[in-house]
N, CA and C atoms as an extended XYZ file, in Angstrom:
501
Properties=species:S:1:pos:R:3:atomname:S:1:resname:S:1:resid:I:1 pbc="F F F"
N         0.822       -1.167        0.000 N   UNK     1
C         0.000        0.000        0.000 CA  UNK     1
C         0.874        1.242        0.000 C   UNK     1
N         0.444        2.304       -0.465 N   UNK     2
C         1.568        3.537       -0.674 CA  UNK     2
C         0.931        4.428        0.768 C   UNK     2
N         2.077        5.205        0.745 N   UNK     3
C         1.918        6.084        2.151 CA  UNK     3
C         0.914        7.223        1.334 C   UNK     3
N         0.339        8.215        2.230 N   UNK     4
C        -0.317        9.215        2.531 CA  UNK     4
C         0.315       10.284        2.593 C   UNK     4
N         1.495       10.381        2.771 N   UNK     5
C         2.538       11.255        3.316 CA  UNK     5
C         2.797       12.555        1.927 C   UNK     5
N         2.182       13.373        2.393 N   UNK     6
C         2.583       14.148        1.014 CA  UNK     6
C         4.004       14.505        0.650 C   UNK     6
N         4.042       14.634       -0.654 N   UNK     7
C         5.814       14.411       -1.380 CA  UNK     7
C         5.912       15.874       -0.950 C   UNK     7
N         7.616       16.099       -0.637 N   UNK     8
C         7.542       17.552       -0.965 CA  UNK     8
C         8.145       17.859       -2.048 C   UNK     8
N         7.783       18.885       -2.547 N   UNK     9
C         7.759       19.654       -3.853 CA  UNK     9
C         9.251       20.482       -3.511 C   UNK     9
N        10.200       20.206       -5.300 N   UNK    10
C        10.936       21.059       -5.346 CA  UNK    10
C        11.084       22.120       -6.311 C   UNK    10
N        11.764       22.953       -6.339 N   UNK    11
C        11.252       24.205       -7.219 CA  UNK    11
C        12.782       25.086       -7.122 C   UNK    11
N        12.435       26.298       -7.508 N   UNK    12
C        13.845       27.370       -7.291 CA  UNK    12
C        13.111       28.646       -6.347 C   UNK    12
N        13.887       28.825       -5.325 N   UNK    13
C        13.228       29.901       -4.320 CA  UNK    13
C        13.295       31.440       -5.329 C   UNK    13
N        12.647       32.159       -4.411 N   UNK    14
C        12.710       33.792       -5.458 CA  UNK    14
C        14.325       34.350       -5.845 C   UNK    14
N        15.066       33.939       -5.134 N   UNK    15
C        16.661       34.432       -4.695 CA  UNK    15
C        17.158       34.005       -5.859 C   UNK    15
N        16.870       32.617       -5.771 N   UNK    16
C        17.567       31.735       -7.111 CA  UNK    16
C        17.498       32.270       -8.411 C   UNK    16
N        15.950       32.477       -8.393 N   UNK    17
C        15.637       32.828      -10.089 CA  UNK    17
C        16.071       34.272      -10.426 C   UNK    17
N        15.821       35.062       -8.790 N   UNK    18
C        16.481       36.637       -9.344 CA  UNK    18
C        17.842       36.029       -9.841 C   UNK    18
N        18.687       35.639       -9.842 N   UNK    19
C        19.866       35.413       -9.793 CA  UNK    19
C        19.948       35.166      -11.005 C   UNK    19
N        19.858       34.067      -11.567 N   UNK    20
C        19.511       32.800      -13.011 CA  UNK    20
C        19.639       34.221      -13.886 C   UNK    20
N        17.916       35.461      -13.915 N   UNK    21
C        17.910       36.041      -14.894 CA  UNK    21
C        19.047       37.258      -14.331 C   UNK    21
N        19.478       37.807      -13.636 N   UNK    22
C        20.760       38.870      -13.491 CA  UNK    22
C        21.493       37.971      -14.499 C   UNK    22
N        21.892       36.892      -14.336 N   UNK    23
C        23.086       35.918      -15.174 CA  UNK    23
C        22.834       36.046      -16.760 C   UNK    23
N        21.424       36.068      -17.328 N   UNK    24
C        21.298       35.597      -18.267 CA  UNK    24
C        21.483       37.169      -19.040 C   UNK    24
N        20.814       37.789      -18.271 N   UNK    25
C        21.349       39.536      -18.924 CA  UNK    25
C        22.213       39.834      -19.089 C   UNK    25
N        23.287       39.286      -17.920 N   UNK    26
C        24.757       39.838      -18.668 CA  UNK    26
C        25.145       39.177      -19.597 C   UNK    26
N        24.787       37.867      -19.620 N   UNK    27
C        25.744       36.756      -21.371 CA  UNK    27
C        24.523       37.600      -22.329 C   UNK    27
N        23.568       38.397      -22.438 N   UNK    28
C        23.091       38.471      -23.566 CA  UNK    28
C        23.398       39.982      -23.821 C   UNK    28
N        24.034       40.590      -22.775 N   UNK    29
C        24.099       42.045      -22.628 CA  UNK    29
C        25.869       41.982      -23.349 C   UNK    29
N        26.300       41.023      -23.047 N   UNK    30
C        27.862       40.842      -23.813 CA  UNK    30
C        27.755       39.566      -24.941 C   UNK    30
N        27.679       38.859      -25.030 N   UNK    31
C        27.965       38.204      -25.958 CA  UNK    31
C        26.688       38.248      -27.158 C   UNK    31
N        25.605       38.440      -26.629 N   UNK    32
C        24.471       39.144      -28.221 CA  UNK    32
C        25.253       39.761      -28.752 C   UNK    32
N        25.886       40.902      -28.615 N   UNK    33
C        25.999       41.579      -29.865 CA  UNK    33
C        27.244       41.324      -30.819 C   UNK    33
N        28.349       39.976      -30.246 N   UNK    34
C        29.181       39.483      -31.086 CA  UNK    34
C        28.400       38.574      -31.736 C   UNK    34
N        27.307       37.970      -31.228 N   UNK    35
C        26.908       36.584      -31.892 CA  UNK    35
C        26.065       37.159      -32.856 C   UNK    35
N        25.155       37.943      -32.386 N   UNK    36
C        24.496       38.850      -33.699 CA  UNK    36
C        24.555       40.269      -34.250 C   UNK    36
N        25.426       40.863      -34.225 N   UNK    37
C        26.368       42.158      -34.681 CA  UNK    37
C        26.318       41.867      -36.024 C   UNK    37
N        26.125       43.001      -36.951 N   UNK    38
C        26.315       42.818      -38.260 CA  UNK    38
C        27.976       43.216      -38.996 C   UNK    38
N        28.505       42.699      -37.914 N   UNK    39
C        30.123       43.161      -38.535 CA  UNK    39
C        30.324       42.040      -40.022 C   UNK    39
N        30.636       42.722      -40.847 N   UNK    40
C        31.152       41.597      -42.092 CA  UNK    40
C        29.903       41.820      -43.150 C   UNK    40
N        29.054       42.240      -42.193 N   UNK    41
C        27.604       42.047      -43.749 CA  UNK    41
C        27.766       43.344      -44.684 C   UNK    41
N        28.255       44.108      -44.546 N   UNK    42
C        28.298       45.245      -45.572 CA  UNK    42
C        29.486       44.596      -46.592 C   UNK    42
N        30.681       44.021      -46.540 N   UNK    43
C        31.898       43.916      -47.105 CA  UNK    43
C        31.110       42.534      -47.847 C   UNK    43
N        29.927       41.400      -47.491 N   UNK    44
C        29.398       40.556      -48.287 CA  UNK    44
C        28.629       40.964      -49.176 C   UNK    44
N        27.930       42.203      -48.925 N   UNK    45
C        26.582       42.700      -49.916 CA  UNK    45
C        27.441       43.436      -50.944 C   UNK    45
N        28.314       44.006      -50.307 N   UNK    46
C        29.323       44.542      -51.604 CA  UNK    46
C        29.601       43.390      -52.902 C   UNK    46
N        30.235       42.829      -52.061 N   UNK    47
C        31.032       41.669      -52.413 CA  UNK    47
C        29.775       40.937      -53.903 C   UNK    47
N        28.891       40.553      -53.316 N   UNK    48
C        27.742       39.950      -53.930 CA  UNK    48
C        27.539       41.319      -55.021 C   UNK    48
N        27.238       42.512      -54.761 N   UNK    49
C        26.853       43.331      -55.753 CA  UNK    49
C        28.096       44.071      -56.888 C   UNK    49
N        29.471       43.892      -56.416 N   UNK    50
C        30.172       43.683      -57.737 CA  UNK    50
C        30.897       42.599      -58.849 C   UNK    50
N        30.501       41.293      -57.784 N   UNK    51
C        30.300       40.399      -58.398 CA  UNK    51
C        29.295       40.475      -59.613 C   UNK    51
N        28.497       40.440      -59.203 N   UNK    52
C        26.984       40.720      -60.561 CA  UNK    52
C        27.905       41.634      -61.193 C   UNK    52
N        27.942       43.100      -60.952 N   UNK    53
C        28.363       43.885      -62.039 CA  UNK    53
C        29.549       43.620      -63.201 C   UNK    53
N        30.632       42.774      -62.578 N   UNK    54
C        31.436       41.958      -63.411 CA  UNK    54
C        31.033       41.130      -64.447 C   UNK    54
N        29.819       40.200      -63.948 N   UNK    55
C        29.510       39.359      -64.976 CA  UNK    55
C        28.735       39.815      -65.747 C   UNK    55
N        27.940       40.415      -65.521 N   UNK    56
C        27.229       41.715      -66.518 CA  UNK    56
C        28.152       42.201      -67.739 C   UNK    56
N        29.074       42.598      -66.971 N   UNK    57
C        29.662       43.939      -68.290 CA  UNK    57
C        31.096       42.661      -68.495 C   UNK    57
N        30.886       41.257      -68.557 N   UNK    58
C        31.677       40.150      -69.465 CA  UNK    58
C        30.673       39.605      -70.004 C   UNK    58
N        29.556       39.200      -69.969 N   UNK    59
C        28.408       38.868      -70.753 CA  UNK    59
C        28.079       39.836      -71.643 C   UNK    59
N        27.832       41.254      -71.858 N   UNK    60
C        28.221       42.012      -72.623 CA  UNK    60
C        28.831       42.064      -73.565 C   UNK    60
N        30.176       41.875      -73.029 N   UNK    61
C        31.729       41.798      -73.830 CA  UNK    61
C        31.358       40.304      -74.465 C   UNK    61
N        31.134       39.444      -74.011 N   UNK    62
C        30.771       38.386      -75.309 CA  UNK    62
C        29.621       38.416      -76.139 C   UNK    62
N        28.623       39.097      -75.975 N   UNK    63
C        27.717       39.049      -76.695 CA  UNK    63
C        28.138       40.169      -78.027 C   UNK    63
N        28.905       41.492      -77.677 N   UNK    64
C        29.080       42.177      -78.856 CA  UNK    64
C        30.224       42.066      -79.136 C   UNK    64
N        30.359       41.275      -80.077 N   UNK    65
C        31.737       41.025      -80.791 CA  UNK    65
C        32.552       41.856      -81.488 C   UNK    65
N        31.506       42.662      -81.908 N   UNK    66
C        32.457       43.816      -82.978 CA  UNK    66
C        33.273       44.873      -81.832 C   UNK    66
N        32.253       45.191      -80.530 N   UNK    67
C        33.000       46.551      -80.135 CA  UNK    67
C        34.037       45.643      -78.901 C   UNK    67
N        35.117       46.490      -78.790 N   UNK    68
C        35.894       46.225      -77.745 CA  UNK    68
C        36.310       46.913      -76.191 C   UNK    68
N        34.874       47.174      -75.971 N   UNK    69
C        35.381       48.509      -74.810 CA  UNK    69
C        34.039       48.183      -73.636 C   UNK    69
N        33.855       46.690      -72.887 N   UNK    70
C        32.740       46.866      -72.079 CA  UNK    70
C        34.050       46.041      -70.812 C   UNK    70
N        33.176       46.717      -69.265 N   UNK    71
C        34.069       46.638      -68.595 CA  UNK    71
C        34.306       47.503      -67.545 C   UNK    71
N        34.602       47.495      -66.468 N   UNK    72
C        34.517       48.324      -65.462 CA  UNK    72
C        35.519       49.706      -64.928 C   UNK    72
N        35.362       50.972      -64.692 N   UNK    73
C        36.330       51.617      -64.018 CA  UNK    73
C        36.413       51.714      -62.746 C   UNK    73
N        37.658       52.189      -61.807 N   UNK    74
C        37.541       51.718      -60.000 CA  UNK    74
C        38.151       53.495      -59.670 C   UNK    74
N        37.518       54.011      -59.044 N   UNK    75
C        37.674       55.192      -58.290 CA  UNK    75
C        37.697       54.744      -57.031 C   UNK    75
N        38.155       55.862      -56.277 N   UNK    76
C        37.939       55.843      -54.773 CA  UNK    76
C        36.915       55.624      -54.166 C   UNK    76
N        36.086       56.033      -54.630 N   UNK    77
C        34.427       55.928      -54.173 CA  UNK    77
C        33.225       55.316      -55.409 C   UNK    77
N        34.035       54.851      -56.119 N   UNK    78
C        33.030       54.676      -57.041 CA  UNK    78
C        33.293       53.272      -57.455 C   UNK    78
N        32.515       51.921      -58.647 N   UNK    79
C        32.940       50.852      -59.702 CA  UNK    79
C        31.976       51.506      -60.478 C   UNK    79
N        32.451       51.664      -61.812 N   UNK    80
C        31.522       52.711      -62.924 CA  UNK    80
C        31.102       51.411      -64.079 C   UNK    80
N        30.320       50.727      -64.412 N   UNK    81
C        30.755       50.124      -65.915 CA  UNK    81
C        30.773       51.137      -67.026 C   UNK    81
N        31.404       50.307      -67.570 N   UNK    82
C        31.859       50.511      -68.903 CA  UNK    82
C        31.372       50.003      -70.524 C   UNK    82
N        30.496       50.978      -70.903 N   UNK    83
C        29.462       50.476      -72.261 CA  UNK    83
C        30.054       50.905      -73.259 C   UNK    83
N        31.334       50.943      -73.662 N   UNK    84
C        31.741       51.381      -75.193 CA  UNK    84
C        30.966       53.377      -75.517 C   UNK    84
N        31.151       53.976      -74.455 N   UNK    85
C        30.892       54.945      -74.860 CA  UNK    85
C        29.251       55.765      -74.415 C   UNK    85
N        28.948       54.749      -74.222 N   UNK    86
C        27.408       54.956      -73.781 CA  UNK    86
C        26.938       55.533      -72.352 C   UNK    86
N        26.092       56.719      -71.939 N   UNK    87
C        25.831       57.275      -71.001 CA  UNK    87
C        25.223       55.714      -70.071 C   UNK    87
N        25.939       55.999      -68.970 N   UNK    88
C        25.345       54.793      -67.679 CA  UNK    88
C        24.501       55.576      -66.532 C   UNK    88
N        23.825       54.588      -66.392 N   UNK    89
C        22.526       55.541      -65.438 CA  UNK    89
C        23.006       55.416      -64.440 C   UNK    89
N        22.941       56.444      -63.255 N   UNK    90
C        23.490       56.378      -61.708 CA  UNK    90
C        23.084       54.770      -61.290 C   UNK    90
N        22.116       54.051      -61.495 N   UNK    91
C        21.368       53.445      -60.739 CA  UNK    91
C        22.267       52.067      -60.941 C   UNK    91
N        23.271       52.271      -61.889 N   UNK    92
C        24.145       50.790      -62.477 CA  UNK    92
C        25.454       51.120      -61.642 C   UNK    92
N        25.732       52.540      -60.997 N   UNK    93
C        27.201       53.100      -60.685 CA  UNK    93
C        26.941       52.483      -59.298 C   UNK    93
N        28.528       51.166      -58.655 N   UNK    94
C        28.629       51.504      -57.773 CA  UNK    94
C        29.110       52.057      -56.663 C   UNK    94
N        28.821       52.180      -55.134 N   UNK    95
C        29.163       53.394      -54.808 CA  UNK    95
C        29.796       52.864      -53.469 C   UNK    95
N        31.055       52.797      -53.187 N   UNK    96
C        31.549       51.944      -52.488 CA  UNK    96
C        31.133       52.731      -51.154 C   UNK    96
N        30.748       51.780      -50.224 N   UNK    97
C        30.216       52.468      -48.722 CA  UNK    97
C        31.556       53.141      -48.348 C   UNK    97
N        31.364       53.728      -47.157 N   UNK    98
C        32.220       55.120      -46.667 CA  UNK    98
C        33.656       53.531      -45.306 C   UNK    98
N        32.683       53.064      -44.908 N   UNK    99
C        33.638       51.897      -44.406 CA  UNK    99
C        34.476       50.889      -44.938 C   UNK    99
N        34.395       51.064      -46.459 N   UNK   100
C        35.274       50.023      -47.220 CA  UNK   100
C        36.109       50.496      -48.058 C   UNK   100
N        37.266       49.966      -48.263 N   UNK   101
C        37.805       50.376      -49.529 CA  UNK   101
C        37.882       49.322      -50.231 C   UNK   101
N        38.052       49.473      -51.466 N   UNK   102
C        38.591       48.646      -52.931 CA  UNK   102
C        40.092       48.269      -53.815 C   UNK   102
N        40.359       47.468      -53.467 N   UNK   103
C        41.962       47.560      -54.013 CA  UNK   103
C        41.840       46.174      -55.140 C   UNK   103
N        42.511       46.539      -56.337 N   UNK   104
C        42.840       45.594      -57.316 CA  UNK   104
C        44.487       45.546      -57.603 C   UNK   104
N        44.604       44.394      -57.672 N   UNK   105
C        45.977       43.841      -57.557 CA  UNK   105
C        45.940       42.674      -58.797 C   UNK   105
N        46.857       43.257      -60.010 N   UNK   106
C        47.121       42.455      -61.018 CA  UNK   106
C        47.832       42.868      -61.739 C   UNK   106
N        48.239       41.646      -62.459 N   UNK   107
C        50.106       42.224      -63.546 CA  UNK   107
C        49.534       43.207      -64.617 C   UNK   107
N        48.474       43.159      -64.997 N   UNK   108
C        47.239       43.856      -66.032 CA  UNK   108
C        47.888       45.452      -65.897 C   UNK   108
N        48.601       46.025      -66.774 N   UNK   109
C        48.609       47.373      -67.018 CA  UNK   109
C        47.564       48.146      -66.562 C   UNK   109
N        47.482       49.034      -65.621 N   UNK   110
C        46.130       49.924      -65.038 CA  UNK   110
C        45.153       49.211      -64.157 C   UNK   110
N        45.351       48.076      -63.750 N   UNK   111
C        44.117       47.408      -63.408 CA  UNK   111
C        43.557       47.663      -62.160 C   UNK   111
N        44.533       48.801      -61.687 N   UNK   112
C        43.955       49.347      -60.046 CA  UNK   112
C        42.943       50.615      -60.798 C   UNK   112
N        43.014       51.075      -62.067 N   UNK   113
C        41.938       52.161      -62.910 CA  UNK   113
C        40.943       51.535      -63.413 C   UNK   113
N        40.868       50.183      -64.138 N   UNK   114
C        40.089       49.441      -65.127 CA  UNK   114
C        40.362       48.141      -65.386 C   UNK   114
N        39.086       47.580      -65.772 N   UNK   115
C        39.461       46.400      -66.532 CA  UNK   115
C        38.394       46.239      -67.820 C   UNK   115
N        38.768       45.998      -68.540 N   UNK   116
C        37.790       45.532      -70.136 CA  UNK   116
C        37.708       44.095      -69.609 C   UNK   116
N        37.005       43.057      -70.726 N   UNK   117
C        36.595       42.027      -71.008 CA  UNK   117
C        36.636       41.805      -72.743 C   UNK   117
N        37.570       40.803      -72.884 N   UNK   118
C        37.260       40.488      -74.530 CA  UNK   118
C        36.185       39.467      -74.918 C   UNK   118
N        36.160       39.438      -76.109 N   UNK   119
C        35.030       38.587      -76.803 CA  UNK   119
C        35.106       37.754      -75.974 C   UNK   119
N        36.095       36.662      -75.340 N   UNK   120
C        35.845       35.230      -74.965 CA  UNK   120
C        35.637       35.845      -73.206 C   UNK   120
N        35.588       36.959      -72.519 N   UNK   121
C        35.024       37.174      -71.384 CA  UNK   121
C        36.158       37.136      -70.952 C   UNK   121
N        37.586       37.150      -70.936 N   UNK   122
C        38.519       36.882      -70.103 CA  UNK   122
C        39.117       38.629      -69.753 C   UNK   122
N        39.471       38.573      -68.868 N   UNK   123
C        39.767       40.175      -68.149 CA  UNK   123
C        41.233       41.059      -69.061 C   UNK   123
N        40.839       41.606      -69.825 N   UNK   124
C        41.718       42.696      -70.143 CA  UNK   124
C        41.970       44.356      -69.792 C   UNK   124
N        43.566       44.410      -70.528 N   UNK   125
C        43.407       45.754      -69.921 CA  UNK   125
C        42.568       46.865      -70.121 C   UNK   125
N        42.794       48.079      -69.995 N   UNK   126
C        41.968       49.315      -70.555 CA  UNK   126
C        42.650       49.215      -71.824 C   UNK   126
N        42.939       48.965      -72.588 N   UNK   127
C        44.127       49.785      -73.524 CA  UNK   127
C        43.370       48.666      -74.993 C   UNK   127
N        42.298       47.714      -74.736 N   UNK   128
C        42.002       46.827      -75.065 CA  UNK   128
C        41.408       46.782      -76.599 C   UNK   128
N        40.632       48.281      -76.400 N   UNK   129
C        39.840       48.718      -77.661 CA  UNK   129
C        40.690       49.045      -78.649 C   UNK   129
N        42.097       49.776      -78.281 N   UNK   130
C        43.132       49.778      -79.201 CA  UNK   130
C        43.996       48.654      -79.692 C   UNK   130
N        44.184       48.004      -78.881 N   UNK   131
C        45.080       46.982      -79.138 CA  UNK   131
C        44.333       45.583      -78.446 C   UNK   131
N        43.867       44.617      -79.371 N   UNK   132
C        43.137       43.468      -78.645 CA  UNK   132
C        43.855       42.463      -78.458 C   UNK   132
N        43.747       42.312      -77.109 N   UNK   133
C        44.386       41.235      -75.984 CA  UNK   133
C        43.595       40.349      -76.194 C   UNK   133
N        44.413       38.881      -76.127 N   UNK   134
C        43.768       37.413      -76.027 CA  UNK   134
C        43.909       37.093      -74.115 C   UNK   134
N        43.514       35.601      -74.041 N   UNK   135
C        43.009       35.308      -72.562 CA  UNK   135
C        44.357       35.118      -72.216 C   UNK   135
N        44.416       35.104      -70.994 N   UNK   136
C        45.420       34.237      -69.985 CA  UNK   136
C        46.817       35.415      -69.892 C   UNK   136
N        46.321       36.438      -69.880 N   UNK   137
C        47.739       37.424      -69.559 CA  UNK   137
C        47.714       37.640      -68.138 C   UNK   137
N        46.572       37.685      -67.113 N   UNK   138
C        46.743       37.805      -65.603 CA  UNK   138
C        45.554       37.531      -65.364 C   UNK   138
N        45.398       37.335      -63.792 N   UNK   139
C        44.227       37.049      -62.968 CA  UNK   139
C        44.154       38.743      -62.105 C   UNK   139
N        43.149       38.953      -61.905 N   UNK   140
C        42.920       40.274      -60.989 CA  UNK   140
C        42.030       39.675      -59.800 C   UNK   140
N        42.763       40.723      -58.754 N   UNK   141
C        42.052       40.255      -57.488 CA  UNK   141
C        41.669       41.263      -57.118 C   UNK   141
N        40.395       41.223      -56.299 N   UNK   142
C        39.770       42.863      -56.155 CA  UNK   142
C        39.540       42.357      -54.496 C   UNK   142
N        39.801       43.167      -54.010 N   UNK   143
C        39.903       43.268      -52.149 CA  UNK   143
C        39.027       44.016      -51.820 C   UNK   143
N        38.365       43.801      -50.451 N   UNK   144
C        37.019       44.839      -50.298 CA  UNK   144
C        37.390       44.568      -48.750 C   UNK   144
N        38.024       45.955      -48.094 N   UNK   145
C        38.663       46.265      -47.071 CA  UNK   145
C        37.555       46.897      -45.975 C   UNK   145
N        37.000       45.846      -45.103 N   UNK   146
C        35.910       46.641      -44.038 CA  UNK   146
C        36.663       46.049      -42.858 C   UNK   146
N        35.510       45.489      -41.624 N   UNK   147
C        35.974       44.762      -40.518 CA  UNK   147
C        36.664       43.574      -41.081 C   UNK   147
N        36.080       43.067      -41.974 N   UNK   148
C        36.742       41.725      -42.351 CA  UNK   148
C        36.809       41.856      -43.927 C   UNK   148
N        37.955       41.071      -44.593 N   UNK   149
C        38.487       41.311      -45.706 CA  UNK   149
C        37.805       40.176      -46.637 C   UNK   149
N        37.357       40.148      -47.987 N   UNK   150
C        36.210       39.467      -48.525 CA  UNK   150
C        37.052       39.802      -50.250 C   UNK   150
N        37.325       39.109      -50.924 N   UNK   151
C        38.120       38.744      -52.188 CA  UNK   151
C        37.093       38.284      -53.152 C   UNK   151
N        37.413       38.784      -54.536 N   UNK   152
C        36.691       38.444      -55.927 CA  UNK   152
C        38.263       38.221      -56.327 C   UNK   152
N        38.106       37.156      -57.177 N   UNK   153
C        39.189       36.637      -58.362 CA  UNK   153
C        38.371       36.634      -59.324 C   UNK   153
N        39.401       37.361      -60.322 N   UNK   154
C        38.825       37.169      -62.295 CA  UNK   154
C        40.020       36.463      -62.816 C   UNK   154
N        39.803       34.965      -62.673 N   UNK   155
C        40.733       34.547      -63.290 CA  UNK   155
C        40.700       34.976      -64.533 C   UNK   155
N        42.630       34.547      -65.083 N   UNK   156
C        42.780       34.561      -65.885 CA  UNK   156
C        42.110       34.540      -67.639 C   UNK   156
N        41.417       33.040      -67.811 N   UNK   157
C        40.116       32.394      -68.713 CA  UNK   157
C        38.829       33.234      -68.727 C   UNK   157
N        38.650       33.781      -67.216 N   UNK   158
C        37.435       34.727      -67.502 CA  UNK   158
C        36.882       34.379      -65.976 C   UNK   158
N        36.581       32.992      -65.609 N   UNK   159
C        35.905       32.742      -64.375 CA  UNK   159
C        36.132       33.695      -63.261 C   UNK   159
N        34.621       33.986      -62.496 N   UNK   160
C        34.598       35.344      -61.956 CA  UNK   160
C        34.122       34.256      -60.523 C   UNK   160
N        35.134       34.631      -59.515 N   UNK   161
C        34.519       33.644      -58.072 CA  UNK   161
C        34.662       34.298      -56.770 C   UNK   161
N        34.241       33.821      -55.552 N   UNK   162
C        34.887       34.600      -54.452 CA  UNK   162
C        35.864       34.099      -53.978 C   UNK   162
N        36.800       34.527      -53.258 N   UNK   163
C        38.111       34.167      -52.721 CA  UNK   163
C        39.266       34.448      -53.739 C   UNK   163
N        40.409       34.703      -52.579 N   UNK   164
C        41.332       34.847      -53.507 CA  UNK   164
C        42.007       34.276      -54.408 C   UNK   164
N        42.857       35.002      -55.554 N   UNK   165
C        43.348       34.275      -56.704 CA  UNK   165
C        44.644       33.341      -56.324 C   UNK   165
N        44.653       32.158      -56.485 N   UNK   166
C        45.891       31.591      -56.415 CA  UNK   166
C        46.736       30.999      -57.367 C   UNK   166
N        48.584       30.945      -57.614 N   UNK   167
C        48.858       31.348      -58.203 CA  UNK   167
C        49.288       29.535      -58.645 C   UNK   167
């Protein structure tokens, strides 16, 4: 037969639980905002939005065969494409945020100013429309300098990827 004896009940006194949540405020009062801080997301959305603009203005460059001049310019504050001459609407210019910079690094004559794209999409210099360059003269690496550092490679052949170029 079972006893009568009532069980006693355990639980957390008021002391305890004040305590528990003081604890839980400070790990969320310090470590929230490393775990969800948007450090790095501006240098990815970049990253993602001159990506596109690259393959754009090399899809371009292969589709018009006759002209030789599509392709991007790099200012301090600016990635401009490049239409063979043609007015570009602000809305295609981009505009590098005030926290990042842009650095291109390649054997490519000018390539910290420009880069073209020839018929077969592979990265040439500015100088391209005058004098037409075939593939495989350099790879360009474009750096996008915020909290954290985030790399586009144009290889050599044309392939446009993230991370850096290796040699």
């Amino acid at each position: 037969m079972t006893s009568l004896r009532p069980m006693r009940q355990r639980g957390l006194t008021l002391v305890e639980l004040i305590i528990v949540i003081v604890l839980v405020g400070i790990l969320a009062a310090t470590a929230g905002p490393r775990m969800f801080g948007k450090a790095g997301v501006e240098e990815v959305t970049y990253q993602g939005q001159l990506m596109s603009l690259l393959r754009l203005q090399q899809q371009r460059a292969m589709q018009d065969t006759i002209q030789d001049c599509y392709g991007v310019n790099f200012s301090a504050t600016t990635v401009t494409p490049v239409d063979c001459g043609a007015v570009v609407v602000a809305e295609r210019v981009l505009t590098i945020p005030s926290a990042l910079a842009v650095n291109v690094a390649s054997s490519l004559p000018n390539a910290s100013n420009g880069i073209r794209f020839n018929s077969l999409g592979c990265p040439v210099s500015t100088a391209h429309a005058s004098t037409p360059e075939w593939c495989g003269n350099a790879p360009i690496e474009i750096e996008i300098q915020g909290v954290n550092s985030r790399y586009i490679c144009i290889q050599s052949q044309g392939y446009i990827r993230q991370g850096q170029c290796t040699n």
